[in-house]
Chimera marker file (.cmm) of the C-alpha trace (Angstrom):
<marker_set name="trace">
<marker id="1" x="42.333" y="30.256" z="64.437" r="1" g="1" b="0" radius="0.5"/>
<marker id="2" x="39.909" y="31.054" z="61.560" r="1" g="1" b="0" radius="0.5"/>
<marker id="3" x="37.494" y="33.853" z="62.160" r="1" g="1" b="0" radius="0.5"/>
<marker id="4" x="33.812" y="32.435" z="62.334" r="1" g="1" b="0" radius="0.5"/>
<marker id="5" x="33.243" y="35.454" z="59.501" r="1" g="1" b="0" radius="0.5"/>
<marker id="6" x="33.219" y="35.675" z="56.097" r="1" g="1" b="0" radius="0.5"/>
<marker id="7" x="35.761" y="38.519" z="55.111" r="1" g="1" b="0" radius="0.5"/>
<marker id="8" x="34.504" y="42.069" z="54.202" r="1" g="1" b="0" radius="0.5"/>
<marker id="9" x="30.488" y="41.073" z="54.989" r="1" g="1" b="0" radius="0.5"/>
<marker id="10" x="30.299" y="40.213" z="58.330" r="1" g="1" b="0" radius="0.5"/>
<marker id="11" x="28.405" y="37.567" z="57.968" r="1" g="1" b="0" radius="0.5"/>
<marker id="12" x="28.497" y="34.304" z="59.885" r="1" g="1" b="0" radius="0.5"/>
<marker id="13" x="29.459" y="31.904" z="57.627" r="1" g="1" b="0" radius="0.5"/>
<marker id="14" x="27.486" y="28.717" z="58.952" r="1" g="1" b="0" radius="0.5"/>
<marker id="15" x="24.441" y="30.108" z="57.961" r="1" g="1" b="0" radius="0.5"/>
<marker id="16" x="24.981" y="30.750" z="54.151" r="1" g="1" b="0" radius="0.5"/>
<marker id="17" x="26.479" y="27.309" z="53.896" r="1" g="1" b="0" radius="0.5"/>
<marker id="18" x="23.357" y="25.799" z="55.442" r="1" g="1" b="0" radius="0.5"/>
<marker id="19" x="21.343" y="27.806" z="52.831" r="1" g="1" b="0" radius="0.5"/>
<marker id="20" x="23.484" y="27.127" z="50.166" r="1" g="1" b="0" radius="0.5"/>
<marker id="21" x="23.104" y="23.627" z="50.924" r="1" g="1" b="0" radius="0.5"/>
<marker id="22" x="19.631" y="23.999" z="50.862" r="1" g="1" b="0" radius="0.5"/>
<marker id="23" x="19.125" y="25.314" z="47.398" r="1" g="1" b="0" radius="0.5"/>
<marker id="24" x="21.283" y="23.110" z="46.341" r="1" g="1" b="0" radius="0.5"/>
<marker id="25" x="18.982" y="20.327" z="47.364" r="1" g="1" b="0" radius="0.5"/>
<marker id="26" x="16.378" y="21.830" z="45.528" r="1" g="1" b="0" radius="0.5"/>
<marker id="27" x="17.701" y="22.366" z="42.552" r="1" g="1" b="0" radius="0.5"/>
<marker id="28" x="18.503" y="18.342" z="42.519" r="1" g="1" b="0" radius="0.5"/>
<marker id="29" x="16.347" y="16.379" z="40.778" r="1" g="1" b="0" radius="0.5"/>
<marker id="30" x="13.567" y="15.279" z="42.868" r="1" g="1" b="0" radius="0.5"/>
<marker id="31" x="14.032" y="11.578" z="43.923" r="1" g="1" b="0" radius="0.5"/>
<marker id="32" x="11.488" y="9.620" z="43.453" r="1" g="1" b="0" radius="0.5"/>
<marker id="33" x="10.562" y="6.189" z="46.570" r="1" g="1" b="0" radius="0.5"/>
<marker id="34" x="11.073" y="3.249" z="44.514" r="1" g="1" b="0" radius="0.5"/>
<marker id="35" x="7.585" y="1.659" z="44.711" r="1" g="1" b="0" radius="0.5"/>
<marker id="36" x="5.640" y="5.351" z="43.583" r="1" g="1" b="0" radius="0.5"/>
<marker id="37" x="2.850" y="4.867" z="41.809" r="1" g="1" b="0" radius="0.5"/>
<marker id="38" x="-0.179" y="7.093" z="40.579" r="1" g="1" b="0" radius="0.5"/>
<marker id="39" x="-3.887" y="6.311" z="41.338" r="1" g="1" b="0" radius="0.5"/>
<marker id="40" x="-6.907" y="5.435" z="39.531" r="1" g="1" b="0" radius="0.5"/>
<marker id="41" x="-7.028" y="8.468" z="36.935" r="1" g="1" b="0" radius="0.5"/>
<marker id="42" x="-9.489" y="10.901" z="36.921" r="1" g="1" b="0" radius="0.5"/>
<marker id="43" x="-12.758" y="9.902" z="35.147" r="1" g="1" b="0" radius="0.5"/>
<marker id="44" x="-13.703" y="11.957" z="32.034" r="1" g="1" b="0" radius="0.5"/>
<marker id="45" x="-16.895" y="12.212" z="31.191" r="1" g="1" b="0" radius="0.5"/>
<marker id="46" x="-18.031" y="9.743" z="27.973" r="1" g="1" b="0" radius="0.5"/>
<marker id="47" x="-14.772" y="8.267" z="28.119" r="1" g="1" b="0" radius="0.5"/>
<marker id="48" x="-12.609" y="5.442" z="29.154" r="1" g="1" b="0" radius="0.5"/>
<marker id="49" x="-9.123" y="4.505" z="29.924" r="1" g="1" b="0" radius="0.5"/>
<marker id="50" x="-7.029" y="1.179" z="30.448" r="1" g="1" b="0" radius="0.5"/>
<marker id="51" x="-4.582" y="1.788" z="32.690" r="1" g="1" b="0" radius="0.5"/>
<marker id="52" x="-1.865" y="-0.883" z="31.689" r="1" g="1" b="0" radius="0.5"/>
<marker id="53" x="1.479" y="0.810" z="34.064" r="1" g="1" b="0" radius="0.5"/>
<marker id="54" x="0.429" y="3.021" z="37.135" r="1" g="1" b="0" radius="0.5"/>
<marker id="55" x="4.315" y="3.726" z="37.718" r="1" g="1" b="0" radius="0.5"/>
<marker id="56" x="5.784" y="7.489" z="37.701" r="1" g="1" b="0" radius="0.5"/>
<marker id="57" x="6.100" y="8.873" z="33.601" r="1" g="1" b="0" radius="0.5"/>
<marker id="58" x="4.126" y="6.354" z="32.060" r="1" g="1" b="0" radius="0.5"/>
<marker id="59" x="1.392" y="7.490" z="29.892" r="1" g="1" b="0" radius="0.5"/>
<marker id="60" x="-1.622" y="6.412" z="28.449" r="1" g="1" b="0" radius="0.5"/>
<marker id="61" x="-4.612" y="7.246" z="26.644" r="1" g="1" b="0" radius="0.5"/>
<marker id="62" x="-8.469" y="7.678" z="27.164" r="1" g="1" b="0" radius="0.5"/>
<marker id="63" x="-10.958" y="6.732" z="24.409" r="1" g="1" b="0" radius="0.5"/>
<marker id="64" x="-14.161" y="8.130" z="23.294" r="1" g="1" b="0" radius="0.5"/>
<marker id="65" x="-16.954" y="5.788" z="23.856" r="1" g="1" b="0" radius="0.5"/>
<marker id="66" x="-19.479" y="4.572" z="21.183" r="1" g="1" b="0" radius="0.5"/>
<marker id="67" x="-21.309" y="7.611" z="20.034" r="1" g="1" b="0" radius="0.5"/>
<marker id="68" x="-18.663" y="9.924" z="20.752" r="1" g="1" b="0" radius="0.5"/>
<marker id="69" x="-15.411" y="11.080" z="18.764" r="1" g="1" b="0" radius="0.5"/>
<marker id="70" x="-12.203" y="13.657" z="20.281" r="1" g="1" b="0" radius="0.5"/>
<marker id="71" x="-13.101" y="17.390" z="20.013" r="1" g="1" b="0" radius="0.5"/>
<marker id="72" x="-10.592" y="18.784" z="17.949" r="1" g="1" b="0" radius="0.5"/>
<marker id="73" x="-7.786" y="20.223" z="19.713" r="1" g="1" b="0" radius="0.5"/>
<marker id="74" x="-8.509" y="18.349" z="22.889" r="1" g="1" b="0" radius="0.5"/>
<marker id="75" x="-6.050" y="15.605" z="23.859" r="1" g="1" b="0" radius="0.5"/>
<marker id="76" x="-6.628" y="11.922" z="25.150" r="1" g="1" b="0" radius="0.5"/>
<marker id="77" x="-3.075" y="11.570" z="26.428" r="1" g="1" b="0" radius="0.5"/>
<marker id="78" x="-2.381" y="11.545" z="30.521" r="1" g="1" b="0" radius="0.5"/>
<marker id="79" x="0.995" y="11.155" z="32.403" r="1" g="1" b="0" radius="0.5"/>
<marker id="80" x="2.005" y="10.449" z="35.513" r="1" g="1" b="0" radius="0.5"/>
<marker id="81" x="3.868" y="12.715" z="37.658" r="1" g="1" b="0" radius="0.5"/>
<marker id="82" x="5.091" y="13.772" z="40.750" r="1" g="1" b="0" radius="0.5"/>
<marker id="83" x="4.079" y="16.969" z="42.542" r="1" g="1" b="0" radius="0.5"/>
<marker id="84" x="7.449" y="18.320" z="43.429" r="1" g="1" b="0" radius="0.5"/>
<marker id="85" x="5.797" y="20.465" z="46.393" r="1" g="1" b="0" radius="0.5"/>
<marker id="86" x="3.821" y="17.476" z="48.456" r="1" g="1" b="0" radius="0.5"/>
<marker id="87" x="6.247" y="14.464" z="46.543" r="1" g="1" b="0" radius="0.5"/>
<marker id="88" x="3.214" y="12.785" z="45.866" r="1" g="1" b="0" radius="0.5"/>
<marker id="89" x="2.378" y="11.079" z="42.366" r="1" g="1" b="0" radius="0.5"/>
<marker id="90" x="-0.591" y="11.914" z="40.245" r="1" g="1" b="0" radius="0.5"/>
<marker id="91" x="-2.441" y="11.771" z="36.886" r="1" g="1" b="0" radius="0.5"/>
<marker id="92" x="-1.926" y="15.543" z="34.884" r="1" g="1" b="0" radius="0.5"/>
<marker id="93" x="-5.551" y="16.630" z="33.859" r="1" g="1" b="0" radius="0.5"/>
<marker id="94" x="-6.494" y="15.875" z="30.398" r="1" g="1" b="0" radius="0.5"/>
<marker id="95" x="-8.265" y="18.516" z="28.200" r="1" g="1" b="0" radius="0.5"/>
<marker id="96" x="-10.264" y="15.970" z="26.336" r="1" g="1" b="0" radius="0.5"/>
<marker id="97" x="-13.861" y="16.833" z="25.326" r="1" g="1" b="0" radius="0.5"/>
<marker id="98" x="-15.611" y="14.040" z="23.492" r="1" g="1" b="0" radius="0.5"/>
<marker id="99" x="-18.311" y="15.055" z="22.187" r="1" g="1" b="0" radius="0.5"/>
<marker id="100" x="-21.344" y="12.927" z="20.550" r="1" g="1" b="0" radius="0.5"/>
<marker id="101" x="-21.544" y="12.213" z="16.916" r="1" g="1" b="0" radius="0.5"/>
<marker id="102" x="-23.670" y="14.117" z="14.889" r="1" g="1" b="0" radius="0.5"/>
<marker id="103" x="-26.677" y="12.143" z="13.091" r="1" g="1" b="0" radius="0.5"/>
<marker id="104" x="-26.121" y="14.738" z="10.158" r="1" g="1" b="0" radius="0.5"/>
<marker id="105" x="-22.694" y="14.483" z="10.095" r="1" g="1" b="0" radius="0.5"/>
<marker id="106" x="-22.963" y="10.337" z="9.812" r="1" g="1" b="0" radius="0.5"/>
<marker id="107" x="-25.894" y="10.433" z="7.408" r="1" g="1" b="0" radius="0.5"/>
<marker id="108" x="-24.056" y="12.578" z="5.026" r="1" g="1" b="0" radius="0.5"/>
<marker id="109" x="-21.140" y="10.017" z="5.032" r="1" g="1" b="0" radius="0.5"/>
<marker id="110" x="-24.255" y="7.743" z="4.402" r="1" g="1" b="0" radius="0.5"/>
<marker id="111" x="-25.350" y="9.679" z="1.228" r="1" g="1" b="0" radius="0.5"/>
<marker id="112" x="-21.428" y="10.067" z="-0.191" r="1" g="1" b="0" radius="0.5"/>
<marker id="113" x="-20.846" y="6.726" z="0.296" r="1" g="1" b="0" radius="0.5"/>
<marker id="114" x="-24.015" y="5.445" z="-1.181" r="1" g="1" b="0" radius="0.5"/>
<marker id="115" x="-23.611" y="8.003" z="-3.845" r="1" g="1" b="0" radius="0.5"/>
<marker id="116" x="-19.743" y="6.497" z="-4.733" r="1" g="1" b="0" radius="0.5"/>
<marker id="117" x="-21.240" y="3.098" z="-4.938" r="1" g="1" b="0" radius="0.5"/>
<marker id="118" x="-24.011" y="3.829" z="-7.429" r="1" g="1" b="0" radius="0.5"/>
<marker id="119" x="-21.361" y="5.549" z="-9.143" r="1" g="1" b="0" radius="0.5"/>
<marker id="120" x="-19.048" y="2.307" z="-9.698" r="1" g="1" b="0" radius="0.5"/>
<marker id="121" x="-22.225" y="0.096" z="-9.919" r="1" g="1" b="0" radius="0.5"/>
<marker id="122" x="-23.424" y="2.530" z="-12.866" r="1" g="1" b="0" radius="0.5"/>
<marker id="123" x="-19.861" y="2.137" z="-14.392" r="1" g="1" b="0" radius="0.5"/>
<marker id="124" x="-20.038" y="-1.552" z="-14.007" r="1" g="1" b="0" radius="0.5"/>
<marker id="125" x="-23.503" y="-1.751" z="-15.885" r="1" g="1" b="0" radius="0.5"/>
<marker id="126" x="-22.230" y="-0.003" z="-18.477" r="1" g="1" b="0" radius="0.5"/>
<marker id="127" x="-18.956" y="-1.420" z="-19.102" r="1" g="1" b="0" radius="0.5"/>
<marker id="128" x="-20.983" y="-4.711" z="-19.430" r="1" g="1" b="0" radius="0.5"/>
<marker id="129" x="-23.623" y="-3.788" z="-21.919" r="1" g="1" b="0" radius="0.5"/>
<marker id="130" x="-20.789" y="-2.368" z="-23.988" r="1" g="1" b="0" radius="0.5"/>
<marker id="131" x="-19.208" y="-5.842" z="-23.646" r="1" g="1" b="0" radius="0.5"/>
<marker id="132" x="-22.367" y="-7.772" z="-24.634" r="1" g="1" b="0" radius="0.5"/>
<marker id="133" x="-23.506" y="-5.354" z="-27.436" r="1" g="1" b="0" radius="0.5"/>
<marker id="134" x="-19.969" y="-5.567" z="-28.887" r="1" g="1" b="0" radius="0.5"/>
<marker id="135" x="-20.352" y="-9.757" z="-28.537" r="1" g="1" b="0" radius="0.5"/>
<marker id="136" x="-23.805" y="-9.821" z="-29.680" r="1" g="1" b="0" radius="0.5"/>
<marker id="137" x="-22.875" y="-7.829" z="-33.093" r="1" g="1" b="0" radius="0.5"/>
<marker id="138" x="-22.993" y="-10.474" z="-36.218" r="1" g="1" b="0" radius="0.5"/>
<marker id="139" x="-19.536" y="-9.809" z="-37.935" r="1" g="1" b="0" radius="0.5"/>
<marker id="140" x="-19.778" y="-9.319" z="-42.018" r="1" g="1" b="0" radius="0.5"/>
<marker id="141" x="-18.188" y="-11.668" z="-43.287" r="1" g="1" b="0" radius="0.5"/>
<marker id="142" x="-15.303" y="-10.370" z="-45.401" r="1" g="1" b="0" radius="0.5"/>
<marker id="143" x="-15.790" y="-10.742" z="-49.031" r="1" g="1" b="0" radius="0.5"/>
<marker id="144" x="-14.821" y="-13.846" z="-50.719" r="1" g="1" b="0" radius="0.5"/>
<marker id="145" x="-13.673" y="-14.109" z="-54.123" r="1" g="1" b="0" radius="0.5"/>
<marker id="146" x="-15.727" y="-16.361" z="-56.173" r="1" g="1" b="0" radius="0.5"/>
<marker id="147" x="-14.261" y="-18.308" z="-58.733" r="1" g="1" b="0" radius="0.5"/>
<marker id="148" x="-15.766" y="-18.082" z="-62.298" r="1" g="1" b="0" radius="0.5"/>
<marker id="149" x="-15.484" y="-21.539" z="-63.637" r="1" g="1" b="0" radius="0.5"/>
<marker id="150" x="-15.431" y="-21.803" z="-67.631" r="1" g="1" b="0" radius="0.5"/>
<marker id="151" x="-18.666" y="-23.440" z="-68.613" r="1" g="1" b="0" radius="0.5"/>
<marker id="152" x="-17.651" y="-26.760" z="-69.438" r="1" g="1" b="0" radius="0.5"/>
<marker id="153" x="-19.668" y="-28.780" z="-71.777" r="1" g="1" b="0" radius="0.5"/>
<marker id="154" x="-21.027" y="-31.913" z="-69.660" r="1" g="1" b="0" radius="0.5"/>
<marker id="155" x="-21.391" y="-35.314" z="-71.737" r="1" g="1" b="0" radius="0.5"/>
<marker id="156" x="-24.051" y="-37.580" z="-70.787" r="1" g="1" b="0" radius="0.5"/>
<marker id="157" x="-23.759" y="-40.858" z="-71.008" r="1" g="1" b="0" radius="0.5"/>
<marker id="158" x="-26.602" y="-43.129" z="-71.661" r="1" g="1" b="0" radius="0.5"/>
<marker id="159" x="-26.466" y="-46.235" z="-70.936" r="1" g="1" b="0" radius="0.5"/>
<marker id="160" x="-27.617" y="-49.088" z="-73.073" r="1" g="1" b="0" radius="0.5"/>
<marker id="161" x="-28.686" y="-52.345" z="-72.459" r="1" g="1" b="0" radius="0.5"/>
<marker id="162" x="-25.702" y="-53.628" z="-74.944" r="1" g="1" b="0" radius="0.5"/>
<marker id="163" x="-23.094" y="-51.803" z="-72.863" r="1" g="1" b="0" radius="0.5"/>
<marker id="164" x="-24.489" y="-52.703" z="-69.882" r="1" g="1" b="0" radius="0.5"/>
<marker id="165" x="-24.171" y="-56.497" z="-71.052" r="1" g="1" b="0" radius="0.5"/>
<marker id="166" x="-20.409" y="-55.611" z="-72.281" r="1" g="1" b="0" radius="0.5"/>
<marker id="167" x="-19.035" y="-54.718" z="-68.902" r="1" g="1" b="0" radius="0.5"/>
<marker id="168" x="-17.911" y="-51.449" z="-70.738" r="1" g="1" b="0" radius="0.5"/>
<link id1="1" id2="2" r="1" g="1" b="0" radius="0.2"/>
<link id1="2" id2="3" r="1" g="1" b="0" radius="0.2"/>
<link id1="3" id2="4" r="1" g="1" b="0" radius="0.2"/>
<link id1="4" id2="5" r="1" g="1" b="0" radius="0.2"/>
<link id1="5" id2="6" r="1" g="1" b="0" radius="0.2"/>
<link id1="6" id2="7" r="1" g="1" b="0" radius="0.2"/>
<link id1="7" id2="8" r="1" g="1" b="0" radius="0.2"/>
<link id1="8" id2="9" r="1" g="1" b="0" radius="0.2"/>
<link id1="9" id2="10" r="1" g="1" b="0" radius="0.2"/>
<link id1="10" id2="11" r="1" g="1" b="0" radius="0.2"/>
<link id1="11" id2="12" r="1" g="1" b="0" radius="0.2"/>
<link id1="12" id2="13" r="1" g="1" b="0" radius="0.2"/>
<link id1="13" id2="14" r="1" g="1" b="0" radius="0.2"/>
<link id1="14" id2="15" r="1" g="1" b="0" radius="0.2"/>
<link id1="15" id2="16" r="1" g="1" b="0" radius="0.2"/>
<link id1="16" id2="17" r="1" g="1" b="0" radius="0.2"/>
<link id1="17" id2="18" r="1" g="1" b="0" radius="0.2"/>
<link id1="18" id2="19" r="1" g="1" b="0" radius="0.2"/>
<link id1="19" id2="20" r="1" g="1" b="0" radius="0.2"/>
<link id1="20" id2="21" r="1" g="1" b="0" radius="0.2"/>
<link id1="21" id2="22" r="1" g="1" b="0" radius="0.2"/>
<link id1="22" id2="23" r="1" g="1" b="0" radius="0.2"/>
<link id1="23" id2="24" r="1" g="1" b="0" radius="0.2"/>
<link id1="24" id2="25" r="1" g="1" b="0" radius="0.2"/>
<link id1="25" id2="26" r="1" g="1" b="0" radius="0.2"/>
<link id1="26" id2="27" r="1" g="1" b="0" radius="0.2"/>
<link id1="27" id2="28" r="1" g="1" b="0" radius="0.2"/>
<link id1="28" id2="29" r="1" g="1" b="0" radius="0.2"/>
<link id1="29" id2="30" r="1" g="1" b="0" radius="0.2"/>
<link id1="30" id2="31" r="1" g="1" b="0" radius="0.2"/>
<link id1="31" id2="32" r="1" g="1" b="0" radius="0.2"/>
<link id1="32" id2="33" r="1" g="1" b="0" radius="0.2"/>
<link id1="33" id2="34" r="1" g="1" b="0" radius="0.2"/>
<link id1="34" id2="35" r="1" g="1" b="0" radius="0.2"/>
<link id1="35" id2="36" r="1" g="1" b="0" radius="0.2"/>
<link id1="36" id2="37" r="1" g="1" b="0" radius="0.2"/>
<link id1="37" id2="38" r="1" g="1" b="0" radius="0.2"/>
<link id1="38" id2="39" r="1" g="1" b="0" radius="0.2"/>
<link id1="39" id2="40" r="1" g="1" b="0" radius="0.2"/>
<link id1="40" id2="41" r="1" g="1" b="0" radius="0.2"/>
<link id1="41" id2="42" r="1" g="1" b="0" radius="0.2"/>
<link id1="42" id2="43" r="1" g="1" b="0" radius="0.2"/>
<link id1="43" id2="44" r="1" g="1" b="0" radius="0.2"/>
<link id1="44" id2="45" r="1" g="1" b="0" radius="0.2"/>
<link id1="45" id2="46" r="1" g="1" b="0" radius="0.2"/>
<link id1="46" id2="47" r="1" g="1" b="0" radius="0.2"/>
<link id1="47" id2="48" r="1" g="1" b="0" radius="0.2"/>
<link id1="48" id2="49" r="1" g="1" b="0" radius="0.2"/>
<link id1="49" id2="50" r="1" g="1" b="0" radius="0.2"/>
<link id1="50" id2="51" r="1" g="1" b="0" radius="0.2"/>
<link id1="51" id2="52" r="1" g="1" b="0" radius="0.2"/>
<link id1="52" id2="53" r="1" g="1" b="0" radius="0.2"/>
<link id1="53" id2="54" r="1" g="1" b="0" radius="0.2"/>
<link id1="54" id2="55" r="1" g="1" b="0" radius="0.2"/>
<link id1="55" id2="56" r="1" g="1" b="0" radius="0.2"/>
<link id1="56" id2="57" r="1" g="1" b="0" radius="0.2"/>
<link id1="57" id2="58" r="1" g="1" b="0" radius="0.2"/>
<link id1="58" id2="59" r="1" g="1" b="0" radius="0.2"/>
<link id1="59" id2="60" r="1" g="1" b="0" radius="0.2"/>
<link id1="60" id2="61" r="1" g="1" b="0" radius="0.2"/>
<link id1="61" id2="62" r="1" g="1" b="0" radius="0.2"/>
<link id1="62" id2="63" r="1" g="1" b="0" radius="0.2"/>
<link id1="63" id2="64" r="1" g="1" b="0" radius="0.2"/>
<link id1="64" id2="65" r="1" g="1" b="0" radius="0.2"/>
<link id1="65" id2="66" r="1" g="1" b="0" radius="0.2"/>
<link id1="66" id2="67" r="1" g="1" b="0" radius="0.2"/>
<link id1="67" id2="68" r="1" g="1" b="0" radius="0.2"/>
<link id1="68" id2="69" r="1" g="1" b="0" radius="0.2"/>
<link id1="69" id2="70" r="1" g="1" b="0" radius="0.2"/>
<link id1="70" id2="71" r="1" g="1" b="0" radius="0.2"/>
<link id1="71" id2="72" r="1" g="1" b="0" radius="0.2"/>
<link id1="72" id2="73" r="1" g="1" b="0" radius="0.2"/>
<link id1="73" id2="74" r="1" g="1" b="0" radius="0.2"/>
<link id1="74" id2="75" r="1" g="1" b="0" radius="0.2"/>
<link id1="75" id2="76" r="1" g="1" b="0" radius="0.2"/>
<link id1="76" id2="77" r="1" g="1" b="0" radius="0.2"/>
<link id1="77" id2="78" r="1" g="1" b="0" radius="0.2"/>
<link id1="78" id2="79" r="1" g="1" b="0" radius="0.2"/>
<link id1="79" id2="80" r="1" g="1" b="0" radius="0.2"/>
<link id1="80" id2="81" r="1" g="1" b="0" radius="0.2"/>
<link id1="81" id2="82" r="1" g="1" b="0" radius="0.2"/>
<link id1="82" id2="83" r="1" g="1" b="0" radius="0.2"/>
<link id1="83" id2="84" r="1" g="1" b="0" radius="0.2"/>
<link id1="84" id2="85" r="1" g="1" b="0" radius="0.2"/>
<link id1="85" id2="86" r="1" g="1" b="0" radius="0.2"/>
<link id1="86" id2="87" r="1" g="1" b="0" radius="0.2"/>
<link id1="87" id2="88" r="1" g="1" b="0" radius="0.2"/>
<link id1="88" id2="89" r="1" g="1" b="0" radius="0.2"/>
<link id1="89" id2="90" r="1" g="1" b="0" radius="0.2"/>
<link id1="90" id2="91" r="1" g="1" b="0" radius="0.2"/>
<link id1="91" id2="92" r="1" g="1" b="0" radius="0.2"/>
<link id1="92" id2="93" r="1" g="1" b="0" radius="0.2"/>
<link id1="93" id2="94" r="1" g="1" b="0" radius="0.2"/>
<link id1="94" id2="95" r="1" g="1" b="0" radius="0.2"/>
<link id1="95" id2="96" r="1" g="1" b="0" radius="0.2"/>
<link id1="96" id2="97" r="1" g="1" b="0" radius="0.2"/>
<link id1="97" id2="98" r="1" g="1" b="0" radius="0.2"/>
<link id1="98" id2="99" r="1" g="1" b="0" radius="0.2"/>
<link id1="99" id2="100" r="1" g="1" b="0" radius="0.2"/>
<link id1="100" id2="101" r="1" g="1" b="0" radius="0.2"/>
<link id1="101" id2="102" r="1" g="1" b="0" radius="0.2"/>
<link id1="102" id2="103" r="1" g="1" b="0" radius="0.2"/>
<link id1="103" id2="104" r="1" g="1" b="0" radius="0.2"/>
<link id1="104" id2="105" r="1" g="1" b="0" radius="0.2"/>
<link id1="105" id2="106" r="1" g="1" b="0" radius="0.2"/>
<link id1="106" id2="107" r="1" g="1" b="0" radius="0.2"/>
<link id1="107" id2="108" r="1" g="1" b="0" radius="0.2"/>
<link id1="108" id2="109" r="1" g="1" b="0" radius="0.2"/>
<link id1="109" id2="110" r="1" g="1" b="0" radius="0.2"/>
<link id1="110" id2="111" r="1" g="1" b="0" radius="0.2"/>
<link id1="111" id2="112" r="1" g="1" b="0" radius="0.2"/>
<link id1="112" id2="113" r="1" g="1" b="0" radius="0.2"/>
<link id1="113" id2="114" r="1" g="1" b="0" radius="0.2"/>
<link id1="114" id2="115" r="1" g="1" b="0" radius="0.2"/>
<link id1="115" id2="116" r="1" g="1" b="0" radius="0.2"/>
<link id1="116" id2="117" r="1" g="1" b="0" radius="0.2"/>
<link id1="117" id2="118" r="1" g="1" b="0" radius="0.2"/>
<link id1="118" id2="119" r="1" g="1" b="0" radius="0.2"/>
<link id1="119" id2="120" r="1" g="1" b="0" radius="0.2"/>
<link id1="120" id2="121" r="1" g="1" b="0" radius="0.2"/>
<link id1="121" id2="122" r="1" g="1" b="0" radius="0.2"/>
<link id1="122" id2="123" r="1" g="1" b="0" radius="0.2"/>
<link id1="123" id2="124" r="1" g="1" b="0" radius="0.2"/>
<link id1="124" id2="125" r="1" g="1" b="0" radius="0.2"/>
<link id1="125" id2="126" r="1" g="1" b="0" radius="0.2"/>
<link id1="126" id2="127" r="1" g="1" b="0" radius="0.2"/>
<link id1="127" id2="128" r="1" g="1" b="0" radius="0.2"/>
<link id1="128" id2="129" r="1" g="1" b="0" radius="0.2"/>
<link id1="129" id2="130" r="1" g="1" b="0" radius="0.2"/>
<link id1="130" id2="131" r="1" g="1" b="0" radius="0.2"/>
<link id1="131" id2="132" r="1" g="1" b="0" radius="0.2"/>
<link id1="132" id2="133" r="1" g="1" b="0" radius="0.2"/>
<link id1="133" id2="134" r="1" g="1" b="0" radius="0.2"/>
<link id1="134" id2="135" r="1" g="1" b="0" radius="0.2"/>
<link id1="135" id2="136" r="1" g="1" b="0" radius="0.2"/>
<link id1="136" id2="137" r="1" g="1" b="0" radius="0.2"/>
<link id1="137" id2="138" r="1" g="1" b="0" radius="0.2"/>
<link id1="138" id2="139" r="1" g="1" b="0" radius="0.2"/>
<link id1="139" id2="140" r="1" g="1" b="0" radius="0.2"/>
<link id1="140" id2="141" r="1" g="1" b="0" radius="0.2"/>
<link id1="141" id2="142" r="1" g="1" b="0" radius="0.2"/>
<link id1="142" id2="143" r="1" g="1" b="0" radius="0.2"/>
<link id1="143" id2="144" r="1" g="1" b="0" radius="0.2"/>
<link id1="144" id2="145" r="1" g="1" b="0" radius="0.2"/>
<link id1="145" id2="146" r="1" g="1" b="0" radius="0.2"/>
<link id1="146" id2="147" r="1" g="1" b="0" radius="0.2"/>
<link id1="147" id2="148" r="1" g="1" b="0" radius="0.2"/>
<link id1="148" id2="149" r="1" g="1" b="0" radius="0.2"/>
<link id1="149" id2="150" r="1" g="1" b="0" radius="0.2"/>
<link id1="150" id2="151" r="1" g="1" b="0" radius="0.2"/>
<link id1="151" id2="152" r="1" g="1" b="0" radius="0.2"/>
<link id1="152" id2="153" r="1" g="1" b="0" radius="0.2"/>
<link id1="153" id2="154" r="1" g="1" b="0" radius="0.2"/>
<link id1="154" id2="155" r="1" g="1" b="0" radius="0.2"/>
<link id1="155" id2="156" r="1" g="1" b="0" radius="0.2"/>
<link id1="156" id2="157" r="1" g="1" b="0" radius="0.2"/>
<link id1="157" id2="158" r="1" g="1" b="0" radius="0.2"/>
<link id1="158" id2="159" r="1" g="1" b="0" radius="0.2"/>
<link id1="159" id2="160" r="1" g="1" b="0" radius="0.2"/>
<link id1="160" id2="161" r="1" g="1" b="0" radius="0.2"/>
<link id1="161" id2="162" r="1" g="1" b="0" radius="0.2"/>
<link id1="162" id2="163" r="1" g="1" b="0" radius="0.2"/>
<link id1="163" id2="164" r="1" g="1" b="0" radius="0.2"/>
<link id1="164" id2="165" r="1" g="1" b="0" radius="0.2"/>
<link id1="165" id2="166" r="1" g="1" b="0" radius="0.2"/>
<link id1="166" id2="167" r="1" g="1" b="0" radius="0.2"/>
<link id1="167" id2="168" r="1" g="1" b="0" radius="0.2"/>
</marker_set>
């Protein structure tokens, strides 16, 4: 008969297979219940988010509302997971921060903006009045070569009240 002991530790060996069972189970990939899904996600303040798939790893986004843009280096993404302690599905914690718009920051773009379209409206006007002055100008006309005739000596007839009787 087999000895209930492991050789050379004297240890029972039913009791390290049941642990090594045991971490092996939880070094398995947790199993997830068909059906698991996340709740409503957490609500951040002056923003928004569509939840379109409330199923374990699917992601989505919050927005900013009106008024309010993404801090920079803050994140809008969320995903959800499953607590591998309690087996129980949740949202991770966004580190979004949206913070309001600056009026200084918007009227600046305001000013560039305006500034770039006076620019191209100045360039415009002037490209046209270089148009119209250039159509307005009267050409000179080229110089023409004017034939010198020889002065030819010019007869004048008379007429006579005989020749006029003649027919000739």
């Amino acid at each position: 008969m087999v000895s209930p002991q492991l050789r050379g530790y004297g240890v029972h060996a039913f009791p390290v297979l049941l642990l090594l069972l045991l971490l092996l189970l939880l070094l398995l990939p947790l199993r997830v219940t068909p059906g698991t899904t996340c709740p409503t996600p957490i609500s951040i303040e002056h923003a928004d988010i569509r939840v379109k798939n409330y199923s374990v790893n699917s992601r989505e986004r919050y927005v900013c509302n009106s008024g309010f843009k993404r801090k920079a280096g803050t994140s809008t993404l969320t995903e959800c997971v499953i607590n591998k302690n309690t087996n129980v599905a949740h949202w991770t914690t966004p580190n979004l921060k949206c913070i309001k718009i600056s009026p200084h920051s918007s009227k600046m773009t305001k000013v560039a903006v305006s500034t770039s379209v006076l620019l191209v409206g100045a360039g415009v006007v002037v490209v046209f009045l270089a148009w119209y002055i250039k159509s307005r100008q009267t050409s000179q006309p080229s110089p023409v070569q004017v034939e010198t005739m020889e002065t030819v000596p010019m007869t004048v007839r008379t007429s006579t009240k005989e020749n006029e009787d003649t027919g000739a």
